[in-house]
C-alpha positions as CSV (number, residue, x, y, z in Angstrom):
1,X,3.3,-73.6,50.4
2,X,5.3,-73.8,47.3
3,X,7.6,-71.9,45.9
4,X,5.5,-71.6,42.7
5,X,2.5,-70.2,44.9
6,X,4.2,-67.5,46.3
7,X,4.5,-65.3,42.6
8,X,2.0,-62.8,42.1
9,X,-0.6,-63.8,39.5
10,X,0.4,-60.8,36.6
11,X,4.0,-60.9,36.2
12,X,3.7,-56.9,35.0
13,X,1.2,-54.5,35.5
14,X,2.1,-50.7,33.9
15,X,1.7,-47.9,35.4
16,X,1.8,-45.3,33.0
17,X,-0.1,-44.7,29.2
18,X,1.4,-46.2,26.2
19,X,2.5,-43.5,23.9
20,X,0.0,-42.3,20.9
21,X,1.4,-44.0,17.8
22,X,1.6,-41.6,14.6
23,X,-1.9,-42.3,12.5
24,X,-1.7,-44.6,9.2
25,X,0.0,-42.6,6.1
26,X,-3.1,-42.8,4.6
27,X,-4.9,-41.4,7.2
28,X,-3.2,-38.2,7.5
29,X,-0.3,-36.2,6.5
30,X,0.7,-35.2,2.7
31,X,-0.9,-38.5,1.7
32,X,-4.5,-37.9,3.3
33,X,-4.0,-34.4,2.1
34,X,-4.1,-35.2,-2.0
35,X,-6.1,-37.9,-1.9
36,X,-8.5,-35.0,-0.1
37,X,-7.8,-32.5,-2.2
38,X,-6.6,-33.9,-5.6
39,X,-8.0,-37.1,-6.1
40,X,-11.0,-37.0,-4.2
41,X,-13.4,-38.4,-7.1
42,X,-12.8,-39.3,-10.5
43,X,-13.8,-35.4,-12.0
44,X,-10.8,-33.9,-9.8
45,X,-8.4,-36.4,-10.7
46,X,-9.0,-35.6,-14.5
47,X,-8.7,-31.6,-13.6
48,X,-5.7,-32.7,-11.5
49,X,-4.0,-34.6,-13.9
50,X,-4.9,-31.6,-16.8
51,X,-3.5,-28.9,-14.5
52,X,-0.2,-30.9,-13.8
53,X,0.3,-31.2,-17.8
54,X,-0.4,-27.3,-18.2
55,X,1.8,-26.6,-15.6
56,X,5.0,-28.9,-16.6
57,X,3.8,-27.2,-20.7
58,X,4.5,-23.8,-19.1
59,X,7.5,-24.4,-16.8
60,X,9.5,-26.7,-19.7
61,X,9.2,-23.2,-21.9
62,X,9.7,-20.5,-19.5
63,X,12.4,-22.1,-16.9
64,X,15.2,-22.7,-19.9
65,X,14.2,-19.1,-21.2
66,X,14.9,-17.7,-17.8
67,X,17.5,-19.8,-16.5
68,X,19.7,-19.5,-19.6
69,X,19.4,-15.7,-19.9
70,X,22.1,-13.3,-20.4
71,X,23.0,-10.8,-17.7
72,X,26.3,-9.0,-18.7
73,X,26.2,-7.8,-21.8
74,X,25.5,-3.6,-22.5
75,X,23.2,-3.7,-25.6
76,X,20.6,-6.2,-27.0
77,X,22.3,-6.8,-30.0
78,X,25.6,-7.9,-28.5
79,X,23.0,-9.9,-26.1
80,X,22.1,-11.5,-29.1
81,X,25.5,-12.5,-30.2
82,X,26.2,-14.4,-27.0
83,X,23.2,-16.1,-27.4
84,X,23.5,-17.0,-30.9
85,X,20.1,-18.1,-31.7
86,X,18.9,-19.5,-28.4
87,X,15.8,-18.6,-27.0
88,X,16.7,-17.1,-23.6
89,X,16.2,-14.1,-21.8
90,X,18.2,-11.1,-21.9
91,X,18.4,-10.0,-18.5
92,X,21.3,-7.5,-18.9
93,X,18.6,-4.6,-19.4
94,X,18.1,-5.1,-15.7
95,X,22.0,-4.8,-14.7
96,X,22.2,-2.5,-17.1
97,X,19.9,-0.1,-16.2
98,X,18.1,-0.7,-12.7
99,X,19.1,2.3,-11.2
100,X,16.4,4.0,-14.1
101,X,13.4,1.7,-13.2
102,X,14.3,2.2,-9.9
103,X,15.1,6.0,-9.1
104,X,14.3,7.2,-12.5
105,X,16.6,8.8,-15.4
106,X,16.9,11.8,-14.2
107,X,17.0,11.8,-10.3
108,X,21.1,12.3,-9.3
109,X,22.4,9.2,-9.5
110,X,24.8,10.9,-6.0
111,X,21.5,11.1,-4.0
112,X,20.2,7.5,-4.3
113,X,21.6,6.8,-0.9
114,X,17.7,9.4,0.2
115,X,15.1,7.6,-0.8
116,X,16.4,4.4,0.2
117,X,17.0,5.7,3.4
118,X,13.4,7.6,3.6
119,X,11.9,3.5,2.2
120,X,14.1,2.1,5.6
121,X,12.8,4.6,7.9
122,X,9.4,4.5,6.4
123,X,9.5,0.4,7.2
124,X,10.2,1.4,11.2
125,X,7.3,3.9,10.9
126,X,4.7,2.1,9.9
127,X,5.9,-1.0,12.1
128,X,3.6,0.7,15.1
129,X,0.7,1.1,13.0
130,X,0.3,-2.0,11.4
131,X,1.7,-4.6,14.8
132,X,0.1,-2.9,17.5
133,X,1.9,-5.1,20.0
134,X,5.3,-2.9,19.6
135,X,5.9,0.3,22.0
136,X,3.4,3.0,21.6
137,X,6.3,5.4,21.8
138,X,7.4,4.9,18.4
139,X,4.1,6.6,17.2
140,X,6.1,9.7,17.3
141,X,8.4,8.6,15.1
142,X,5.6,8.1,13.1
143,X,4.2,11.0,13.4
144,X,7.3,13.0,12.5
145,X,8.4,10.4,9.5
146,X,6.2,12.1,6.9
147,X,8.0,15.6,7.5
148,X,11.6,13.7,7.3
149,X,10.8,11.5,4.2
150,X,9.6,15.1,2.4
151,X,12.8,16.2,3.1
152,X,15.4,13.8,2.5
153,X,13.5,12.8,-1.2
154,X,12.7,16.7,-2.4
155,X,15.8,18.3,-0.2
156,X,16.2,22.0,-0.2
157,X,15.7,24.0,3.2
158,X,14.4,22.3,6.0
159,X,11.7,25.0,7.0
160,X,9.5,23.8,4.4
161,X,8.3,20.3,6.6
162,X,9.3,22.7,9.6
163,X,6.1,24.3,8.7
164,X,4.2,21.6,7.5
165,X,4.5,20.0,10.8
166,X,3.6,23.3,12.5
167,X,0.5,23.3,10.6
168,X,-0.6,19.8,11.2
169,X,-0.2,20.7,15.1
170,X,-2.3,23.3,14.9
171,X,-4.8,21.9,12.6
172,X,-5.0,18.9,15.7
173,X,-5.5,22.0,17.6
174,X,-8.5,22.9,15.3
175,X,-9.9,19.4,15.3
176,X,-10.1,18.3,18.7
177,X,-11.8,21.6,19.3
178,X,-14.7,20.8,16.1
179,X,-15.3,17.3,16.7
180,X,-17.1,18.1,19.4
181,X,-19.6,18.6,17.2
182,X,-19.1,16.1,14.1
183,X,-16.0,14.6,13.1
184,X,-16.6,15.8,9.8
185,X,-16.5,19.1,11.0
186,X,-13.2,18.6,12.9
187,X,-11.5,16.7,10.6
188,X,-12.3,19.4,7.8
189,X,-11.7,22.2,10.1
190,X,-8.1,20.5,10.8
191,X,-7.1,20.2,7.4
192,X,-8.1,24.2,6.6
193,X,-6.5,25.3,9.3
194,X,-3.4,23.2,8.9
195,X,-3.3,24.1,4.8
196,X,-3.2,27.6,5.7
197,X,-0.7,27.6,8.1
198,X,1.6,25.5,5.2
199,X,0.1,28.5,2.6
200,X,1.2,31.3,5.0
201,X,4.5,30.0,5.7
202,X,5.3,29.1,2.3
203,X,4.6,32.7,1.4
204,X,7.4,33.4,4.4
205,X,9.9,31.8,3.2
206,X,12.7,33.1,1.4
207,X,13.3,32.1,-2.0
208,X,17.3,31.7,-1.8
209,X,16.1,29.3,1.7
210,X,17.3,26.2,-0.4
211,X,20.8,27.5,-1.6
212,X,22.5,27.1,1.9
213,X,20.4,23.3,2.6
214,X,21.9,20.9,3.9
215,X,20.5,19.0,1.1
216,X,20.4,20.0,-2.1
217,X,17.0,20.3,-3.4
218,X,15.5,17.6,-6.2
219,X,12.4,19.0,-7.9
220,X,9.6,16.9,-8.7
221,X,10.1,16.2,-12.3
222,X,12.7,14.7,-11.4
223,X,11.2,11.8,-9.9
224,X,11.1,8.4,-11.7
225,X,10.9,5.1,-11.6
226,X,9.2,2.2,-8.6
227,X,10.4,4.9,-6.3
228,X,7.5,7.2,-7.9
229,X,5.0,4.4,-7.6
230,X,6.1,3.9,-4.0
231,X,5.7,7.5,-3.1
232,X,2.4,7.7,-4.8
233,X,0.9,4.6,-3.2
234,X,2.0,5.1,0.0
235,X,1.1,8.5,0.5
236,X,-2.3,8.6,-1.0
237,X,-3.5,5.5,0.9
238,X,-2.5,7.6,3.6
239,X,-4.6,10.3,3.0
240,X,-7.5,8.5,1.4
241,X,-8.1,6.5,4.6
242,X,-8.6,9.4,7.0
243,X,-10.3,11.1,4.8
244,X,-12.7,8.2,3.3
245,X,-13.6,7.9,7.2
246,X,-14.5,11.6,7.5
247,X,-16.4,11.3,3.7
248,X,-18.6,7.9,5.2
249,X,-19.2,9.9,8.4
250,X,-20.3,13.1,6.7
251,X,-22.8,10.9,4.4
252,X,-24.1,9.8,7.4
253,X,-24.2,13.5,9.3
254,X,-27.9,15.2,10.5
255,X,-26.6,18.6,8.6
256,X,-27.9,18.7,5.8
257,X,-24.9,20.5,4.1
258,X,-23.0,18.3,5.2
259,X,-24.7,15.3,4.3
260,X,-25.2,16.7,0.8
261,X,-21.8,17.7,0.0
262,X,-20.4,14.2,0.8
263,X,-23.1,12.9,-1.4
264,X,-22.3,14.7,-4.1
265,X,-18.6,14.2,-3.7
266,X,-18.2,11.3,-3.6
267,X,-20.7,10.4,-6.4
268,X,-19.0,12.8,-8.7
269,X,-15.8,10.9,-8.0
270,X,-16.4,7.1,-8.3
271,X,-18.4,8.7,-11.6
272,X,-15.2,9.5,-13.2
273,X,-12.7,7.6,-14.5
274,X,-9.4,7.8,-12.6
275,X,-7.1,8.9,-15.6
276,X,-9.9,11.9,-16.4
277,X,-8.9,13.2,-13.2
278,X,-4.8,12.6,-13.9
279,X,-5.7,14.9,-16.9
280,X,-7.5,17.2,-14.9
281,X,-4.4,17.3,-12.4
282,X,-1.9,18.0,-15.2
283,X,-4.0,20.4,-17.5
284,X,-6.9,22.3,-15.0
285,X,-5.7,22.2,-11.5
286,X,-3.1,24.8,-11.7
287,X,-6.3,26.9,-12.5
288,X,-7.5,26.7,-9.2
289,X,-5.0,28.0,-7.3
290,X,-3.6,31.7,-6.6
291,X,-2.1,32.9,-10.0
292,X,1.4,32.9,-8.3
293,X,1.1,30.0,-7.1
294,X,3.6,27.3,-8.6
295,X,2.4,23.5,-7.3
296,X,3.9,21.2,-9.1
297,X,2.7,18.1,-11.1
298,X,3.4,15.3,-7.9
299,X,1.1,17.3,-5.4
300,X,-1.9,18.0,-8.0
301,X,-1.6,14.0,-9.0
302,X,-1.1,13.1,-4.9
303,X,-4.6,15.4,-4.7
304,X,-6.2,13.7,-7.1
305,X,-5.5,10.3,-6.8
306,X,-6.4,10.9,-2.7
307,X,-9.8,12.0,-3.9
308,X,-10.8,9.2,-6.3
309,X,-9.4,6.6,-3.8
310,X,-11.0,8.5,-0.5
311,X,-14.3,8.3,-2.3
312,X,-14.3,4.2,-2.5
313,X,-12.5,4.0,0.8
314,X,-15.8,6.1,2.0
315,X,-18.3,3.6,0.9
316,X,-16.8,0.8,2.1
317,X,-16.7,2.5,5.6
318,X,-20.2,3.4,5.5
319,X,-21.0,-0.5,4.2
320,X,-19.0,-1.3,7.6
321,X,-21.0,1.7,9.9
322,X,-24.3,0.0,8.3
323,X,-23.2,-3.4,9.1
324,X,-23.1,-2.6,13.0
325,X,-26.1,-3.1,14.9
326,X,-27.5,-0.4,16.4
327,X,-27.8,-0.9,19.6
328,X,-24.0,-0.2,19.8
329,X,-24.8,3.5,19.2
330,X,-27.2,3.6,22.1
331,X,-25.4,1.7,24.2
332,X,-22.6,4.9,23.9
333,X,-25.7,6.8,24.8
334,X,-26.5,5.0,27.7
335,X,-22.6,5.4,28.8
336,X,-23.2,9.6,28.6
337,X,-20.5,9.5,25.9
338,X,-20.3,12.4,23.2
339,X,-20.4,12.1,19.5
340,X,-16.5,12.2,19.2
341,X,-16.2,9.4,22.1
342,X,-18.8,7.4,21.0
343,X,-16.9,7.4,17.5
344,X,-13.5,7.1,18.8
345,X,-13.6,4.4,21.0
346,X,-17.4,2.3,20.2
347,X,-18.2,2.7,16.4
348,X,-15.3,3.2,14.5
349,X,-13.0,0.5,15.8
350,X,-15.9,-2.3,15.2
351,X,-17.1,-0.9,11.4
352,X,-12.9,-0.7,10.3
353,X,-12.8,-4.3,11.6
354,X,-15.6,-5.3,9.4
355,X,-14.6,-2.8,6.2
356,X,-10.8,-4.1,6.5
357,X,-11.0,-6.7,3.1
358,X,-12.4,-3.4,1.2
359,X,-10.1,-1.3,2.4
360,X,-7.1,-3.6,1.4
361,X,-8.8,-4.1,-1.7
362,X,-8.8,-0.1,-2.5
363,X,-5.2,0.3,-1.8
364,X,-4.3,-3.0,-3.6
365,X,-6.0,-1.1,-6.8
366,X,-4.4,2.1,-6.1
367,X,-1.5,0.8,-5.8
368,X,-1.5,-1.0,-9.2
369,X,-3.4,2.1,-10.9
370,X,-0.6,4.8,-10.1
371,X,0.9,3.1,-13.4
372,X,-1.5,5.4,-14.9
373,X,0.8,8.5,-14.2
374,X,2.7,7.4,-17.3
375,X,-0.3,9.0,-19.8
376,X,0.7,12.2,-18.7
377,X,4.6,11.9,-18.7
378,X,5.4,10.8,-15.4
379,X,7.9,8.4,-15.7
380,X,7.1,5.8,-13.2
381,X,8.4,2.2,-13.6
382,X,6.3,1.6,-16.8
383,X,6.6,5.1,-17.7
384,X,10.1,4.5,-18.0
385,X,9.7,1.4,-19.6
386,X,7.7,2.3,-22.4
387,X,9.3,5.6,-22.9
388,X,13.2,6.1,-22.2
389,X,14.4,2.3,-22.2
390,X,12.6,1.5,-25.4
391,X,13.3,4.5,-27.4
392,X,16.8,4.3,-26.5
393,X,18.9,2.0,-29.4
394,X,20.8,0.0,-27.0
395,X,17.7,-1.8,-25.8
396,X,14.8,-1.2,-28.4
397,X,13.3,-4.8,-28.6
398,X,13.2,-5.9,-25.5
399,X,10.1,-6.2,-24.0
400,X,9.1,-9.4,-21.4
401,X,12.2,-9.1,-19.4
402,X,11.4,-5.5,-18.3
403,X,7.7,-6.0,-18.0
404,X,8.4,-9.0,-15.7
405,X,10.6,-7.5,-13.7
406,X,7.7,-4.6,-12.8
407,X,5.3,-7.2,-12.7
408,X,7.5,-9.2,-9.7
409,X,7.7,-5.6,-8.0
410,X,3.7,-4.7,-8.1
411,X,3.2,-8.2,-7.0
412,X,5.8,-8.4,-4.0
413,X,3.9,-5.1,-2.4
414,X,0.7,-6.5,-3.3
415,X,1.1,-9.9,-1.8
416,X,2.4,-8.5,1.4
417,X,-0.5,-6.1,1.5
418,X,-2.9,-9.0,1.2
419,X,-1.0,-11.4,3.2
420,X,-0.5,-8.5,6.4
421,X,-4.5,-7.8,6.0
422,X,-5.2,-11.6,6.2
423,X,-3.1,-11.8,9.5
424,X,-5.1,-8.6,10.8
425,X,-8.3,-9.9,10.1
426,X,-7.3,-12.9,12.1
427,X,-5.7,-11.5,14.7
428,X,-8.7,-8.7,15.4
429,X,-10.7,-11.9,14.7
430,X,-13.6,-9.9,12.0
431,X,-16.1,-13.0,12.3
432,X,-16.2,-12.3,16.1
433,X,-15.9,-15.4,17.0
């Protein structure tokens, strides 16, 4: 046989897959993408190409108006002189005088160093509550937070939130005895017993307690600036959330009474306008306490602003509660669970997953709406703006710079709101998929 005869027939047979090639530019990647999206007929490419002028229109006008502004200079007039008749921004109101739409005119300028600690620790307790993946441990931090932040923002003696978290212990007390029955019970039982605990103390306490603090005590007219915004926001969502959950509950209740006195609350409430009730809180509240009684303007707007925002937060509950089918109420039947378990751990946690986009949407318009504290001098970051910065002759005139600079703030916490509850809703997966 010849040499020729004995090679095999294939000179190379391989043994393994040829790699996936990358798909035609065309076919996918940034390419596919706008011809998908952008220029998908002829009636998009028009609006695409319209948009595109509108937008470059828009930027060539406000990036040289921002990117040429001024940020050293002490008054708008020699702001004016450095610019000498160009259109640009004068973005030394902001250098100038951050630490006012910030803290406020009024809060020490020596104690700034509290509420940016209290806005730090407040970022480590909420981290539990909102990534449920991290150490439940740190719930006592957050549990304790509250009583620290009231501290290091007001000052003064520290028996005050010594008291206040003496009464919230014994108010838990109260309402894991009462919700046994409803949780509207409990969780209204809790709260009287823990408020008179805080009155009965209060009445206890010294009034020279706050000369030998630790730290010196800020009252609450003092208060000023985003840092008021921040305090208002964050502590009546807080509130309003427990307390729309008891309000949707209570609607929903077999008592009469207390069916009927949810109804009526929270009908009165979304009735009203929210800055009637800001008047209310700064003219008639005061009224309704004990004669000797001195609670300031922050608490009676914190009360009222809880109230309005409780009442929406209730209905979208309840729209969540109705949305659940209900054979998941008598399948907690059918497990020999109570009313409180069959809340706790079956009902609740399915109707907040559903009612989370209302919720979110609530505390995105609370947020945005404690601006209204300004009609009835509370010098918030707009409050300030319209009032001491614009009266004042150093800066009388200037109007977008400021303005844009609370409109970047308002929109940085409401983004990450919205961006945090879209990542819930995914993670807890809502559609149940």
């Amino acid at each position: 046989m010849s040499e020729n005869n004995n090679k095999p027939a294939v000179a190379f047979v391989r043994d393994t897959p040829i790699p996936a090639s990358a798909p035609p530019s065309n076919a996918a990647g940034p390419i596919r993408w706008v011809q998908d999206n952008l220029f998908s007929s002829w009636g998009n490419a028009f609006l695409t190409i319209v948009s595109l002028y509108v937008v470059y229109v828009v930027l060539s006008s406000v990036l040289p108006w921002m990117l040429g502004g001024v940020w050293n200079t002490s008054s708008l007039a020699e702001c004016r002189d450095v610019l000498n008749g160009r259109s640009a921004a004068c973005f030394s109101v902001l250098s100038e005088r951050w630490n006012q739409l910030m803290f406020g005119f009024i809060y020490p300028s020596e104690f700034y160093w509290r509420p940016t600690l209290a806005f730090f620790l407040m970022l480590i307790a909420a981290a539990p509550v909102l990534f449920f993946d991290l150490p439940r441990k740190m719930l006592i931090f957050t549990g304790l937070f509250p009583f620290i932040a009231f501290w290091l923002i007001w000052g003064g003696t520290i028996l005050s939130p010594l008291l206040a978290l003496v009464g919230c212990l014994l108010g838990y007390m109260a309402y894991s005895k009462l919700v046994t029955r409803t949780f509207a019970a409990g969780f209204f039982g809790g709260i009287a017993v823990a408020t008179l605990v805080w009155w009965i103390g209060g009445l206890l306490i010294p009034e020279n307690a706050s000369e030998n603090a630790m730290l010196p005590a800020v009252a609450s007219r003092d208060l000023g600036g985003f840092m008021l915004n921040m305090m208002l926001g964050v502590t009546c969502v807080s509130l309003s959330v427990p307390l729309g959950i008891a309000l949707a509950l209570g609607r929903q209740s077999d008592l009469p009474v207390v069916k009927g006195i949810c109804v009526i609350f929270i009908e009165f409430i979304r009735g009203v306008p929210l800055i009637t009730l800001l008047f209310v809180a700064s003219v008639m509240l005061a009224y309704l306490f004990p004669p000797d009684a001195t609670v300031d303007l922050f608490l009676r707007v914190v009360i009222m602003i809880t109230m309005f925002s409780a009442a929406y937060i209730a209905e979208v509950i309840r729209g969540g509660l109705a949305a659940l089918p209900k054979g998941q109420k008598e399948a907690a039947d059918s497990l020999g669970l109570d009313y409180a378990q069959a809340i706790r751990l079956i009902i609740l946690p399915q109707a907040l997953k559903i009612s989370i986009p209302g919720i979110v949407n609530v505390a995105v318009g609370l947020f945005k709406d404690t601006t209204l504290v300004s009609v009835i001098s509370m010098f918030d970051v707009v409050g300030m703006i319209r009032g001491p910065l614009l009266a004042s002759t150093e800066w009388n005139g200037v109007y977008w710079e400021l303005f844009l600079f609370a409109a970047i703030l308002f929109f940085i916490v409401c983004y990450s709101i919205s961006q945090y509850s879209q990542w819930l809703e995914r993670r807890l997966a809502t559609d149940h998929r």
